[in-house]
C-alpha positions in Angstrom: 0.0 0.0 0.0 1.2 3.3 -1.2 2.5 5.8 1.9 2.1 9.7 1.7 3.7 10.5 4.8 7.5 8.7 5.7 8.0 10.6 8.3 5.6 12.7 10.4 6.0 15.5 12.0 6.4 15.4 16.1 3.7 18.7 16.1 1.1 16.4 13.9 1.5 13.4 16.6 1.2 15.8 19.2 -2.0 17.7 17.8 -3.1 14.5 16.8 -2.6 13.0 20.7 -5.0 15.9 22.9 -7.1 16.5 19.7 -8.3 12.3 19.6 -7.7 11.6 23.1 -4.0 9.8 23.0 -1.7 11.2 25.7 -2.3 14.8 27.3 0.1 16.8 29.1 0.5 15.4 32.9 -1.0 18.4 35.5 -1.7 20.8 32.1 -3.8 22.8 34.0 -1.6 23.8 36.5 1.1 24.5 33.9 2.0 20.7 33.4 4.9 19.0 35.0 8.5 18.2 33.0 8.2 15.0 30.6 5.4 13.5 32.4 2.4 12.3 30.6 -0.9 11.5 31.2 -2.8 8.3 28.7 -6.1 9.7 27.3 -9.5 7.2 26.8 -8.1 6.2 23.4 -4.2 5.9 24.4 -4.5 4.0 27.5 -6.6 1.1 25.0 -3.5 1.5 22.9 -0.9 0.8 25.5 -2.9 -1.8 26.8 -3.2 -3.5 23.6 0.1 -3.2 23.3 1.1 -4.7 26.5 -1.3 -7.0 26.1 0.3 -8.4 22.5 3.8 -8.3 23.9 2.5 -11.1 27.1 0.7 -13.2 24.9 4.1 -13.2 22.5 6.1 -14.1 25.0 4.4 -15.8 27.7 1.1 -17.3 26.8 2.4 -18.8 23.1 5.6 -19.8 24.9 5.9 -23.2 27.3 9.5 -21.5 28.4 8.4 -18.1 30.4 6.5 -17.5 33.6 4.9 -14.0 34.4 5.9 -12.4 37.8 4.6 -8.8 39.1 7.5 -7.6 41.8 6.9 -4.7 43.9 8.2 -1.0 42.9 9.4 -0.4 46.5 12.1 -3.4 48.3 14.8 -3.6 50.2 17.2 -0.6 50.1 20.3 -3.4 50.3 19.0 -4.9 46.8 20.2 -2.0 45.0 23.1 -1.8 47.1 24.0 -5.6 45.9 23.0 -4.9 42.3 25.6 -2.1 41.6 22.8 0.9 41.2 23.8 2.6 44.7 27.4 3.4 44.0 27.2 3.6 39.9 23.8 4.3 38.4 24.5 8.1 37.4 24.8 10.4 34.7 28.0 12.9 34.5 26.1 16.0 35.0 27.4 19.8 34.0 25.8 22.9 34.9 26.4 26.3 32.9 27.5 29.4 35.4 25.6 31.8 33.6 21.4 30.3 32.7 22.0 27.0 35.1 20.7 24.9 33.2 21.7 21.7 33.3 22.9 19.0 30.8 24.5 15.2 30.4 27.8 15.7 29.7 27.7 13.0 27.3 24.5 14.0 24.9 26.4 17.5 24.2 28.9 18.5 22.3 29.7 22.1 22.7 32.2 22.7 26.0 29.8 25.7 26.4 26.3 25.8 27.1 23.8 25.1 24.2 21.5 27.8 25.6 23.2 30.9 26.1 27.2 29.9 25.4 28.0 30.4 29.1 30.7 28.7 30.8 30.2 24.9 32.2 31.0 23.6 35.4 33.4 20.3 36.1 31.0 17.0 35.5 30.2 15.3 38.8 27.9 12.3 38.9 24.1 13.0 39.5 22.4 9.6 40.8 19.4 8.8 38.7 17.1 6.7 41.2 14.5 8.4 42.9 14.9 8.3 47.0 11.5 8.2 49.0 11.2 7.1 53.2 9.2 4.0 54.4 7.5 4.7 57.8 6.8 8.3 59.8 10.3 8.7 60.0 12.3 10.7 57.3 15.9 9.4 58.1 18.4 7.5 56.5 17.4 4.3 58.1 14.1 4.1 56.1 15.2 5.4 52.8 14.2 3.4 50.3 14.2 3.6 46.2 11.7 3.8 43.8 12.8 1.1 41.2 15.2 2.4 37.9 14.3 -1.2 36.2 12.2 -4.0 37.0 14.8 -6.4 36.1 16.2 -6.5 39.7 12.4 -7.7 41.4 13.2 -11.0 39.1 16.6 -11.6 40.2 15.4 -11.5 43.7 12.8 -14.2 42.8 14.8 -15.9 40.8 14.8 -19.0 43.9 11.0 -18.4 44.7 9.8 -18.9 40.6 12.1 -21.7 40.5 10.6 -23.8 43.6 7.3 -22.8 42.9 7.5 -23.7 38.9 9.7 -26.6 39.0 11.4 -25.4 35.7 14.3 -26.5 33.7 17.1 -24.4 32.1 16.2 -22.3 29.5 13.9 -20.8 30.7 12.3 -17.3 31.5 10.2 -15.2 33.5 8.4 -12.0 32.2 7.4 -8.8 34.0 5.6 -5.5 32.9 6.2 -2.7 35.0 6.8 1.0 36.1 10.3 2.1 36.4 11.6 5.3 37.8 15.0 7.4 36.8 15.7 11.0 37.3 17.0 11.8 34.1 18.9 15.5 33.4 17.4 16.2 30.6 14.0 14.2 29.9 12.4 14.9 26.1 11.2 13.9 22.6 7.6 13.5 24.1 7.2 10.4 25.4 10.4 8.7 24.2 12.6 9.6 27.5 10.9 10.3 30.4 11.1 10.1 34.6 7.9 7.7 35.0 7.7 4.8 32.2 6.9 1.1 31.8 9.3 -1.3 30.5 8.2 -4.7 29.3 11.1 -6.8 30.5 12.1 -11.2 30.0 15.2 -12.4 32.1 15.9 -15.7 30.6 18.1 -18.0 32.4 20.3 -20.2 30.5 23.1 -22.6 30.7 26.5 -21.0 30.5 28.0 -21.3 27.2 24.8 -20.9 25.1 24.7 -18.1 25.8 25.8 -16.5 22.9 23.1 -19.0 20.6 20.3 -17.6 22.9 21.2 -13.9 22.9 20.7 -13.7 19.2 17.8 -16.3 19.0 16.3 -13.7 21.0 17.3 -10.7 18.8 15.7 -12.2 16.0 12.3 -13.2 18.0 12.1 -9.4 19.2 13.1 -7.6 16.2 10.3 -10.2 14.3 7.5 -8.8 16.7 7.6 -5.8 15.7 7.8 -5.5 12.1 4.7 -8.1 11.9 2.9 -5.5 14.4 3.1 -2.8 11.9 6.5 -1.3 11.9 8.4 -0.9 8.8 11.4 -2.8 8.7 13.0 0.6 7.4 12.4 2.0 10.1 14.5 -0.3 12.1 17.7 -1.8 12.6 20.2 -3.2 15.4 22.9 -1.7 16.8 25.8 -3.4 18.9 27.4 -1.8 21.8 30.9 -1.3 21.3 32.8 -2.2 24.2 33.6 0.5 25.9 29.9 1.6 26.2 28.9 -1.8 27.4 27.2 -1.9 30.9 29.6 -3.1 33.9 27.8 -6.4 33.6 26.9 -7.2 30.4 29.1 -9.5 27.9 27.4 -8.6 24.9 24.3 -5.8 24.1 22.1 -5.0 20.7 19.8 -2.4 20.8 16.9 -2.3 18.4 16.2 1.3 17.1 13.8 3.1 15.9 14.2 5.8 13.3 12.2 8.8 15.0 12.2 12.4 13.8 14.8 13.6 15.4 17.0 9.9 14.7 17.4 7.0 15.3 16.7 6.1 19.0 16.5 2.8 21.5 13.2 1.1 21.4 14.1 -2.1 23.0 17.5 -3.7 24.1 18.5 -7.4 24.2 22.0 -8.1 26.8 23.8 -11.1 27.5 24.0 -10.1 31.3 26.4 -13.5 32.1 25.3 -14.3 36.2 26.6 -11.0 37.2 22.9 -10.1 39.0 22.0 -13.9 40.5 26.0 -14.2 42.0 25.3 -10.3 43.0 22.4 -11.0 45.3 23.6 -14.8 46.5 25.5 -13.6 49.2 24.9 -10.1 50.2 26.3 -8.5 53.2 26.7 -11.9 54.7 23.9 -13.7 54.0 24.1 -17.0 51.7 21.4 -17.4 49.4 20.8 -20.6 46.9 20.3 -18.6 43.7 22.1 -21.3 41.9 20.2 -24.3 39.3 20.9 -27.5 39.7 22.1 -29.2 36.7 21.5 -32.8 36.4 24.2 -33.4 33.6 26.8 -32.3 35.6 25.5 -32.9 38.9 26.6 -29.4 39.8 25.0 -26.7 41.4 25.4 -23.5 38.5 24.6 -20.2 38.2 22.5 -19.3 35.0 23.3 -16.9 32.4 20.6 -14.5 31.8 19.7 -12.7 28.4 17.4 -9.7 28.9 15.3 -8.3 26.3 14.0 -5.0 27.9 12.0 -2.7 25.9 9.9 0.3 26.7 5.9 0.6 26.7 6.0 4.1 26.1 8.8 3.7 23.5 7.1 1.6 21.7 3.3 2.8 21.9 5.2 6.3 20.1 6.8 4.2 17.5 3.6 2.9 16.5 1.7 5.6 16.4 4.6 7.8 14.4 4.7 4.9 11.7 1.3 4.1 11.2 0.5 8.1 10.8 -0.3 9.1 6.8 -1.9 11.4 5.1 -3.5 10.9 1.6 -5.9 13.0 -0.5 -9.4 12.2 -0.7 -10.6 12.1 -3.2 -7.6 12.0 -5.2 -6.8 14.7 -7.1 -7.1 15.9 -10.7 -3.8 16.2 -12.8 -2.3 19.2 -12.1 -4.7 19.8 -9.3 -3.6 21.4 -6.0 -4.7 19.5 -3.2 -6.7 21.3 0.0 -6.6 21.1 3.1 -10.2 19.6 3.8 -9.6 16.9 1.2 -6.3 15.3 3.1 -7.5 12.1 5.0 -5.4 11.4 8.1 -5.5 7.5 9.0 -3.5 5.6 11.4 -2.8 2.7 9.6 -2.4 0.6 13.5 -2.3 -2.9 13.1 -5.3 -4.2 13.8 -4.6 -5.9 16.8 -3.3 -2.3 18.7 -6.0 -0.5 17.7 -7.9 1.1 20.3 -11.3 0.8 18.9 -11.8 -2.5 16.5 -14.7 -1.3 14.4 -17.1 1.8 15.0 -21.1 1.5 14.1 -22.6 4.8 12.6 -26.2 5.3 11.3 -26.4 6.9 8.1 -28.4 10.6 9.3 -30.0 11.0 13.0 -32.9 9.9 11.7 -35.5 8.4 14.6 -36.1 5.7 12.2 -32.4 3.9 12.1 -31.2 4.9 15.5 -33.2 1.4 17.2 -31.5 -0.7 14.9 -27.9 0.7 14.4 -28.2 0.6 19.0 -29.0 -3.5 18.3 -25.9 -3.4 16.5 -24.5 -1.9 18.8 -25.1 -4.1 21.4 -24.0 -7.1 19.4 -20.5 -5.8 18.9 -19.8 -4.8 22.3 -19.7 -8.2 24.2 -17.1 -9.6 21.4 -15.4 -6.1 20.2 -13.8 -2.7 21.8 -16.6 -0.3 19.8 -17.9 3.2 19.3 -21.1 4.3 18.6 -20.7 7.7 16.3 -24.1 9.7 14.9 -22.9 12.8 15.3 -22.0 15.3 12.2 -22.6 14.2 8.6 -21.2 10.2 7.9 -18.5 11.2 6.2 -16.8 13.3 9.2 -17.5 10.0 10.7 -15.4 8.1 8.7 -13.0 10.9 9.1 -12.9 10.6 12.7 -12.5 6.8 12.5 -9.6 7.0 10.1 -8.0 8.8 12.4 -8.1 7.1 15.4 -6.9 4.0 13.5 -10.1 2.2 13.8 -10.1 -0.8 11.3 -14.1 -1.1 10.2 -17.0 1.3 10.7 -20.2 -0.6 10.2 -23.2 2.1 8.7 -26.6 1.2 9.2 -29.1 3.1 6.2 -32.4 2.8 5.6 -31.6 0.0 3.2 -30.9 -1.9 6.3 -34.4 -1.6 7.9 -35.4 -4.0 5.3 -32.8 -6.6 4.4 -31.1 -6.7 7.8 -27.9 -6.4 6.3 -25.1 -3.7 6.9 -22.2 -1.8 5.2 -18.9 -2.6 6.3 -16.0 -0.5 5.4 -12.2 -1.5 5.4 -9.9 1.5 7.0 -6.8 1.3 4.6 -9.0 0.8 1.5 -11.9 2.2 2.2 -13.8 -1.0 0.2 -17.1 -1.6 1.3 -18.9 -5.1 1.5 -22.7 -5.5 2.4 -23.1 -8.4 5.2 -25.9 -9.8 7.3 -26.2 -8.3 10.3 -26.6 -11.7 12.3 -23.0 -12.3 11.0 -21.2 -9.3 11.8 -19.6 -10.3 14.7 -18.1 -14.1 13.0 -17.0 -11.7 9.8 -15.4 -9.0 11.6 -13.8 -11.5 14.3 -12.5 -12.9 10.7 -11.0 -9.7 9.0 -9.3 -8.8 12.4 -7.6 -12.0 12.5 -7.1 -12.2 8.9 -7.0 -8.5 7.2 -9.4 -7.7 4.8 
């Protein structure tokens, strides 16, 4: 299918977010707070379709990987034991002049970006959010919100094991909000303070490793290009060595290629047993975080691949690539096009968009409004739906288009008397007349199957 629109423009995504109901401005009407976000009606479907797509990819279709939903708030010592305490931070310079501040590593000028003043000597700004447990606001009950779920697996790593009487390989799965106090948060929702990362530590004998770290590359970077991304738009990136993270033997990101460049959406690390040897024996205290292997009849600890990847990340990735805009009706030769004739459809794949199929009378009329409500009420048990009969039906379609819905269902007067319906396609904008006793077996069909 032909594309108008490569690339969007971030101001189109965000007009298009508040107009439609995606993501609004966290606090807006007390000024709004810094890279913080709120999900509107139609976005937090989205997400959760998302989400929902990513489990059943790699829990539910797999016999290998077990869900697990850790707490935000544990033990301080954990993060003391997995490294974050004394090294997760940022270099952080500050100009003398405007004071404002920046990563030393994201710029390149050695004066400020803003106003050219002179910046101060890095120093190293912790990125983890510190709250207090209890009445008491002293050092003894500060704890952490979370910087990654990854560490609530590690620490359950002997619980899941006991309790699910698996075997090497195998993984467990967690979706989750994480917390960092980045310098300089931006790009919408692509880097923010408050986010959800959709994380798999997968727990391996050592020395296949390296097999599984790439079989999981390719079942990642698969997901997405069947859900909708153009494989264009993507491509994976290996950390060179000196950028690698203190415990990891080997890293890929996936990227995206955003507006503004090409940026993480999901990472996949060969961790080695750094995190499960970290937390075994912690400040004196021996735990059995080891498998048992019944080949060698040794007690091991597992390597662990980790593909991590970002809900918000990836909910803007899918919106920017399936955004278009296309001219409708098509135009003359040598015809200019307006404004009012540009049609702007998300093409979402149909399984992320947030409403499946949208049923509109053909006018107000008192006469079809009884029967396009039984339709209505069909749909709803089987299908997210939306009931539209408000402007003229081609707004309607409009409006539909835009909010990525794959099939509007229009109910005319035709209808009163053969019980049958129109059904329109999104992307082609074909229309097929079906029996209304059938919709919800033929639409159940073209969401599976396409049109």
């Amino acid at each position: 299918m032909r594309r108008y629109v490569e690339t969007p423009q971030m101001d189109k995504i965000l007009s298009l977010s508040k107009r439609r109901g995606l993501v609004f401005q966290s606090s807006e009407i007390y000024g709004g707070i810094n890279a913080t976000w709120d999900y509107g009606p139609l976005g937090v479907e989205l997400k959760r379709n998302l989400k929902d797509l990513w489990w059943r990819s790699v829990v539910q279709q797999r016999d290998d990987v077990v869900g697990l939903d850790a707490a935000i708030l544990m033990h301080p010592e954990v993060w003391v034991s997995s490294g974050h305490v004394a090294g997760f931070s940022d270099p952080l310079v500050e100009c003398r002049e405007c004071h404002q501040r920046y990563r030393e590593d994201q710029i390149d000028a050695t004066a400020c970006p803003d106003c050219g003043g002179e910046l101060t000597d890095p120093r190293q700004f912790s990125l983890m959010f510190k709250t207090f447990m209890g009445p008491v606001e002293d050092s003894a009950n500060q704890v952490y919100l979370r910087p990654e779920t990854a560490q609530g697996i590690f620490v359950n790593f002997g619980n899941v094991l006991t309790a699910s009487r698996r075997k090497l390989p195998f993984g467990i799965a967690q979706i989750g909000k994480a917390f960092r106090n980045e310098i300089t948060p931006g790009n919408f929702t692509f880097r923010t303070r408050e986010f959800e990362q959709m994380e798999i530590e997968y727990f391996v004998k050592p020395g296949t490793d390296d097999e599984w770290l790439h079989a999981w590359l390719d079942d990642r970077f698969s997901w997405y290009t069947k859900h909708g991304i153009r494989p264009e738009n993507l491509r994976l990136r290996r950390h060179d060595p000196d950028e690698l993270a203190h415990y990891a033997k080997d890293t890929y990101d996936i990227e995206y290629r955003f507006p503004w460049g090409w940026g993480e959406l999901e990472g996949v690390a060969n961790r080695t047993d750094y995190d499960l040897r970290s937390h075994a024996t912690p400040t004196g205290r021996d735990q059995d975080l080891t498998f048992f292997d019944e080949e060698s009849k040794e007690h091991v600890f597992p390597y662990v691949i980790e593909p991590s990847g970002g809900v918000d990340r990836a909910t803007l990735a899918f919106l920017l690539d399936s955004y278009d805009e296309e001219p409708d009706p098509p135009p003359k030769p040598g015809e200019e096009v307006q404004a009012k004739d540009v049609r702007v459809v998300l093409r979402l794949h149909r399984a992320l968009a947030p409403v499946k199929v949208a049923v509109l009378p053909l006018s107000r009329n008192e006469r079809l409004a009884p029967l396009a409500h039984q339709v209505h009420m069909l749909l709803r048990p089987h299908l997210a739906t939306q009931y539209d009969d408000a402007q003229s039906i081609g707004r309607r379609y409009r409006r539909q288009d835009e909010i990525g819905t794959p099939y509007c269902v229009t109910v005319d007067f035709d209808s009163l008397e053969d019980k049958r319906v129109t059904l329109r396609d999104r992307d082609t904008m074909a229309q097929l007349r079906v029996p209304i006793a059938d919709l919800p077996a033929i639409l159940n069909d073209k969401l599976e199957h396409g049109w």
